[in-house]
Structures are given as C-alpha cells and as structure tokens.
N, C-alpha and C positions, 0 to 999 in steps of 0.2 A: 822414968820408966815408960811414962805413957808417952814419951817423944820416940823411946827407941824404938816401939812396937807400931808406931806411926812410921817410921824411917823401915826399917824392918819388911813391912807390909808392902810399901810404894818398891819397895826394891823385889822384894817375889811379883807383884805384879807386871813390874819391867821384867825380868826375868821371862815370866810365864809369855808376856806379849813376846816378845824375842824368839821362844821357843818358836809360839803360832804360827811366825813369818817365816821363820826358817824351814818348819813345816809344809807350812803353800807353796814357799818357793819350790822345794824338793817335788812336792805335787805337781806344780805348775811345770818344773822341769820332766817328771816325769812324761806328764802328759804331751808336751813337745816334742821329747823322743820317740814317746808311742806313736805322736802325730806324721813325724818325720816320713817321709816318703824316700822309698828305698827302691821300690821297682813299679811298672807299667804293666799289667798285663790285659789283654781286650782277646775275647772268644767270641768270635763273627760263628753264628748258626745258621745257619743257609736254608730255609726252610722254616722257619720258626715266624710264625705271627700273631696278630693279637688272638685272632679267636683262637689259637692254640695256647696260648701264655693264660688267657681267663677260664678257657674252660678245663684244665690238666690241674691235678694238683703238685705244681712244683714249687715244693716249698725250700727248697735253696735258696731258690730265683728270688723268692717273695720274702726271703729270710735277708737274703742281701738287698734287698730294696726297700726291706724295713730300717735296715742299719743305713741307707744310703738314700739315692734319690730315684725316683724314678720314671720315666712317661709313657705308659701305656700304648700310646697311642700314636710313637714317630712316627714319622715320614718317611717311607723307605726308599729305594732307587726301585725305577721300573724299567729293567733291563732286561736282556736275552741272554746273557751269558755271566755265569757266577764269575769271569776275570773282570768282567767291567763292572760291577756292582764293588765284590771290595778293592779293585783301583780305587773306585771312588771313596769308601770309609779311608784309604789309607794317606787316599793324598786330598779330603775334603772339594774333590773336584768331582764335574758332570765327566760323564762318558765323552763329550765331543770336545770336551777339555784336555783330558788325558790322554785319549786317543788307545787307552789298554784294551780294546774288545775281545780279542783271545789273545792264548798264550805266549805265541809269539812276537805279538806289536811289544816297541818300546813304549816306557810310560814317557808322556811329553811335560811332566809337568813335579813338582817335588815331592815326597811322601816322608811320609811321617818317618820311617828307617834310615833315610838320608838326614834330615833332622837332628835324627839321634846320633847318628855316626860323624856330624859337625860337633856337637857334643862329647865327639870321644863317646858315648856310651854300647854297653854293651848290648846286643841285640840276637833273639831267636825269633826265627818263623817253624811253627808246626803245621805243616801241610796235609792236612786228610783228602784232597780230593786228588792226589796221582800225581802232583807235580804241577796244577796250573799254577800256582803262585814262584816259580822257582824265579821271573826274572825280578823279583824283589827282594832277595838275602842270598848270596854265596857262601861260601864254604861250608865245612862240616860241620863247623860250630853256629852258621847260622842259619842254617836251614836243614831240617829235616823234611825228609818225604816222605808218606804214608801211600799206601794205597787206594783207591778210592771205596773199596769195598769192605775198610774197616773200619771197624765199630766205633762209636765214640768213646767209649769207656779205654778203649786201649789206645787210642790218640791221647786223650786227657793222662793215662800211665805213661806214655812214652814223654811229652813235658813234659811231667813233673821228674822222671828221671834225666829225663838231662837238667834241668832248672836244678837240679842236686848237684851236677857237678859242674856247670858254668855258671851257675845264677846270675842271668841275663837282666839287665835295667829294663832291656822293653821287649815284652814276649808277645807275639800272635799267634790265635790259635784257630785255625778254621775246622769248624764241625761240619758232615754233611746227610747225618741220621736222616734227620728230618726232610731234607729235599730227597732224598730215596725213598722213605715213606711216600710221599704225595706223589712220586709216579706211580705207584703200587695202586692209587685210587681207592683204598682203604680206608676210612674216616677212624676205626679203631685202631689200623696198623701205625698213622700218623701220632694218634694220642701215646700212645705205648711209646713212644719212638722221642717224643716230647719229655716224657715221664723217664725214659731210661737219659735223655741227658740230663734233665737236672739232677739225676744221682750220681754222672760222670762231675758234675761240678759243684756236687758235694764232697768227692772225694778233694779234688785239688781244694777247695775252703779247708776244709781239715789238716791237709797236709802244711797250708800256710798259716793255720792255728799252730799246730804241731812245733812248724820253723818262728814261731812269736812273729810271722811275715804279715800276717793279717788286715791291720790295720795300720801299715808302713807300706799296704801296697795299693796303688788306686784299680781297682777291677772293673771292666767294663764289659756288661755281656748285652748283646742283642743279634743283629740279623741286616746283615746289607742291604735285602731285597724282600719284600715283600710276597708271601704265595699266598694272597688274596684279593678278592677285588675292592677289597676295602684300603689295599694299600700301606696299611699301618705294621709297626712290628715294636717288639716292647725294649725300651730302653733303659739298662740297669746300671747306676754308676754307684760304687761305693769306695771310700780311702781318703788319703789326706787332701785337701782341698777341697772337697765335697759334703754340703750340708746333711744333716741326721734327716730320716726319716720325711723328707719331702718328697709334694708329687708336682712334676711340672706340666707341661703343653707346649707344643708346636714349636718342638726340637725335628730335626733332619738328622737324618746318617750323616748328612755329605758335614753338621758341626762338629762331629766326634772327634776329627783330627785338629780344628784349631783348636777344641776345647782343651786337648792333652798338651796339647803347645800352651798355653795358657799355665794349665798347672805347674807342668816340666820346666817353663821359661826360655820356650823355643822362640826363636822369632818367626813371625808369620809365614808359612808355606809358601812359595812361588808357586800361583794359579790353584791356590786354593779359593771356591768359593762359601764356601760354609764361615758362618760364625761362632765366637767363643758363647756355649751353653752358660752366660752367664747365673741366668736362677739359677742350676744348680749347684753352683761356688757358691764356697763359703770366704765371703767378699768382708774383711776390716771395715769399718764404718767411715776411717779415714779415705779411702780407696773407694770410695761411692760413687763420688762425683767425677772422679779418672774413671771407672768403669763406664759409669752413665753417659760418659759421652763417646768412649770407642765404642759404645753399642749404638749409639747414633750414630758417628763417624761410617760402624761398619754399614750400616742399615743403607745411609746413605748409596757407600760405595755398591750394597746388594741393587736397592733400586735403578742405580746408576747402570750397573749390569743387565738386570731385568729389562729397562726400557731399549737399552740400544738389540739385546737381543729381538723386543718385541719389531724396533725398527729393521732389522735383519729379517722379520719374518715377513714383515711387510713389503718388505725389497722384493722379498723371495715368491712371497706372493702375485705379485703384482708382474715378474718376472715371468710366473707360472699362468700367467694370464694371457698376456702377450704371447708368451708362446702357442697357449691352448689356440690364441685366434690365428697363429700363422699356419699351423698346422690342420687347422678345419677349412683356409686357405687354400694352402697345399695337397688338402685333401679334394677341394672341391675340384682344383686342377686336374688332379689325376683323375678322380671321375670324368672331367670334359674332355681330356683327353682319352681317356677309356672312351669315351660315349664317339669321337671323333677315331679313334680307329677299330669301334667298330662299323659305323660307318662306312670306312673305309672298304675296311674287309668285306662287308657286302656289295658292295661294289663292285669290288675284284672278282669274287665269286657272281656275280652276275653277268660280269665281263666274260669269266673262263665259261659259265654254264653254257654261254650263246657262241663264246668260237666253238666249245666241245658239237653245239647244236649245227653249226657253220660248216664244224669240218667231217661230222657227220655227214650230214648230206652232202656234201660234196663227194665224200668216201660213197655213198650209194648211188648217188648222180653217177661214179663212174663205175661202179661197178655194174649198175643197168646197161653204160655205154659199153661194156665188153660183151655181155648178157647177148644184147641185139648184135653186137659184128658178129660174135660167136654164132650164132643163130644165123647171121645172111652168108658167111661164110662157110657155113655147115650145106645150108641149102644151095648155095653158087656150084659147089664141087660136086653135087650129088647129082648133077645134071648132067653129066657126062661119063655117068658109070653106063 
C-alpha cells in the first residue's frame, strides 16, 4: 500500500510539473505574440523641444517613455527648412547628403519608405504641413495631405481613420502645432500647444489599445529639429525590440532611421549616416558581441566620415584663404588703378582748363582786334563827311 501511494505521488508530481511547463510555454508564447511586431509608426513634431517636453505636463509622452526608452536630451538637426530636417529623420542623412532643402529637390540618398517598399511593406505618410513631404509617398493610399493650418488633433483623426482601413506597416505622421505656436512668440500659447498634442497622442495610444495594436507596434515620437538654442529635442521609443522603462544619452535624429532598420531587418540605408540606437534594443545576451562590434565597426565608419569631412573643411578653408589674399590683391589693384586714373583725369582737366584759358584769350585778343579796326574805321570815314 505504502509502495502504491509512493508510485501514486511521484506520478501527480509529473503530472503537475507537466502541467507548469505547458503553462510557461502558453505564457511564454503568449507573450511572443504580444511581443510580435506588426506595425512602425514615428510622429515627427516640429517644434517640440526639451524645455517644452520638461516643463508641460505631458503625460502620454511620459506614459510611453515609462513603458519604453527614452532621451531627453537628443540631438536634433539645425536646419532652415522643416523638408530638410525630416529628410534627414527619414533617410538618417545630413542635409548636404540628401540634398532635400525644400519641396521640390529630389532626395539623393535612400529613406526609410523605400526600405520598406524593398520589403513589400505597406506604407502611409500623414502630412500636416500642406504638402512639403508629398515627394516621399505617392498615391492615395500612401500619402495624405492635410493643410498646414490644421490642428493636430484632427491630423492624428485623420490616421487613425485611414490606419482603420489600410493598416499600414509603417505610418508617418508629421505635426506642426507647435512650430506655429513659436511664431506666435507666446511662451503660454507654445505650452498649451505642447499640452493639446500630447492628448492628440493619447487618442491614437487608446485607439491602438482598443485594436490589442499596442504593444505589437514600435512608436516613435520626437521632433527633427530643434527650436532652441539648446539644440536638444526629446526622444520616445516604445514596442517590440525596445527595452522597458530606460533612459539613454547622446542619441541623434539622423539614428532613428538605422535604428528602425535594425529592428524591421532592413539592410543599411544608402548614405545614411546615423547609427543603430543600440542602448535602447533590447539586445539577446548571445548577440552582444555581434552588436558590440557593429557599433565599433559603425563608429569607425562615423569617425572615418567626421575626419575627411573635417579635412574637406580644411581644403575649404584654406581655399577660402587664398582667395581672401587674391582679392585684397585685386583689390589693391583697382584702387592703383583708381588712384592712376584719377590722376589721369586731373590732368586732362588741367590740360582742358588752360586751352579753355588759351582759347579764351585768344577769343578776346580778337575781339579787342575788331574793337580798334572798328574804331579806326569808324574815325577814317568820319573825315570826310
């Protein structure tokens, strides 16, 4: 009896262990699923930076940075025109790379929508600012145009109703509240303006709770361009591949586009220069040492870049030198030569004063010589009246 309740025992224990593993796995698969990566979506705010992200209470923003990663404090582009700043976020390149400055230039260089469309995948741009991004998504289905004058709340409605009916793998969404605000010169119309997006992108997080999309979507919010002299703009990543609740440093716009390649399993942009955001992957412990050295690898190829451009500058410099002395040359010339006709010209004018003086008197020399015939003539005849 005491053998069977021994045998008995070890058999519910297998049993029960059996159940536990089947359990974790179902867990473990669940959470795979949940992890899965379904879509892309990144909201470029144009106007949006640090002292506006620390001193607003947006707690979206801070709500999605809790559940994700995030850097205060990136490095934004310092541009003149909102088409070259997100050229730049889209294709990980500088402005003199891409060559996008306004609406009309071709881009020269690959972007993250070409990327995606080697991919086969499906792609939306939402445009708020009137059509400058229109030479990066065609058709109907991949590009919408807003006007520049509307709200963000209803840009953020307008994707998410189309995102209902084509649900797009990689959606962009450019906001432009906040750079309207900072012409306004307003310090509270700004804040307000900060504060009414992040409840525009509350709505869309709700809506991709709603669709179980949430956390099968990696979201990306920040700001191309800097409007401060501080430079910096806040960088929020959350979704599959991206670590919980960390905070990193001395991330760039221009990585945002290898970093999405990265995740996605794009191969590297043509003339991108930005690197993959490795801190904030969430990087396999096997995969450490492959990481650790394309981030050397890239670092490399960055300094490798950095120096020849600084030797380019040095060209150019030095270029700008040579010139400076030919032209303070050239300059000097034409003053000698200034200075030799005028010269000249007093000369000429010395010349002309003494014939005008010349023919002057000669004009009176003969006009006295008529004066006296006139006068001996006058008196000859008068002798004989």
């Amino acid at each position: 009896m005491h053998k069977y309740q021994i045998l008995l025992g070890t058999i519910g224990f297998y049993l029960i262990l059996a159940v536990c593993f089947i359990f974790i796995g179902q867990v473990s698969a669940a959470e795979e699923e949940k992890k899965e990566l379904k879509h892309v979506i990144i909201i470029s705010i144009d106007g949006l930076n640090y002292e506006g992200y620390i001193s607003t209470p947006v707690t979206n923003m801070k709500h999605l940075a809790g559940e994700g990663v995030i850097d205060e404090k990136a490095t934004g582009l310092r541009v003149n025109t909102m088409e070259a700043a997100e050229a730049s976020l889209l294709t990980g390149a500088f402005p003199e790379d891409h060559r996008h400055l306004i609406a009309r230039d071709k881009v020269e260089v690959e972007s993250l929508l070409e990327g995606m469309k080697k991919q086969k995948r499906t792609l939306m741009v939402v445009d708020g600012s009137g059509g400058k991004l229109q030479s990066f998504a065609r058709g109907e289905k991949e590009y919408i145009k807003l006007d520049a004058d509307c709200e963000d709340g209803k840009v953020i409605q307008q994707a998410i109703k189309s995102f209902k009916e084509n649900k797009p793998f990689f959606t962009y969404i450019y906001l432009n509240d906040c750079k309207n605000a900072l012409f306004s010169l307003d310090e509270k119309a700004y804040y307000e303006s900060v504060k009414k997006c992040d409840d525009s992108l509350g709505y869309l997080i709700n809506f991709l709770r709603k669709q179980e999309l949430y956390y099968n979507s990696l979201i990306i919010v920040t700001s191309a361009r800097s409007s401060s002299p501080s430079n910096f703009v806040p960088l929020i990543m959350h979704g599959p591949g991206c670590k919980i609740g960390s905070k990193i440093t001395g991330s760039m716009v221009i990585d945002i586009a290898p970093t999405v390649c990265r995740v996605v399993g794009l191969d590297k942009l043509y003339g991108t220069r930005g690197i993959p955001i490795y801190e904030a992957l969430d990087i396999a412990e096997d995969e450490n040492l492959f990481v650790l050295n394309s981030c050397i690898s890239e670092l490399k190829k960055s300094r490798i870049y950095s120096w020849n451009k600084y030797f380019d500058t040095q060209d150019e410099l030095y270029s700008a030198i040579r010139q400076i002395g030919s032209i303070k040359e050239e300059r000097q010339s034409i003053f000698d030569f200034a200075g030799e006709r005028e010269q000249v010209i007093n000369r000429l004018k010395t010349r002309l004063n003494l014939e005008r003086l010349i023919y002057l008197g000669i004009f009176i020399f003969m006009l006295s010589g008529y004066f006296i015939e006139y006068r001996i003539l006058k008196k000859k005849f008068l002798l004989f009246r």
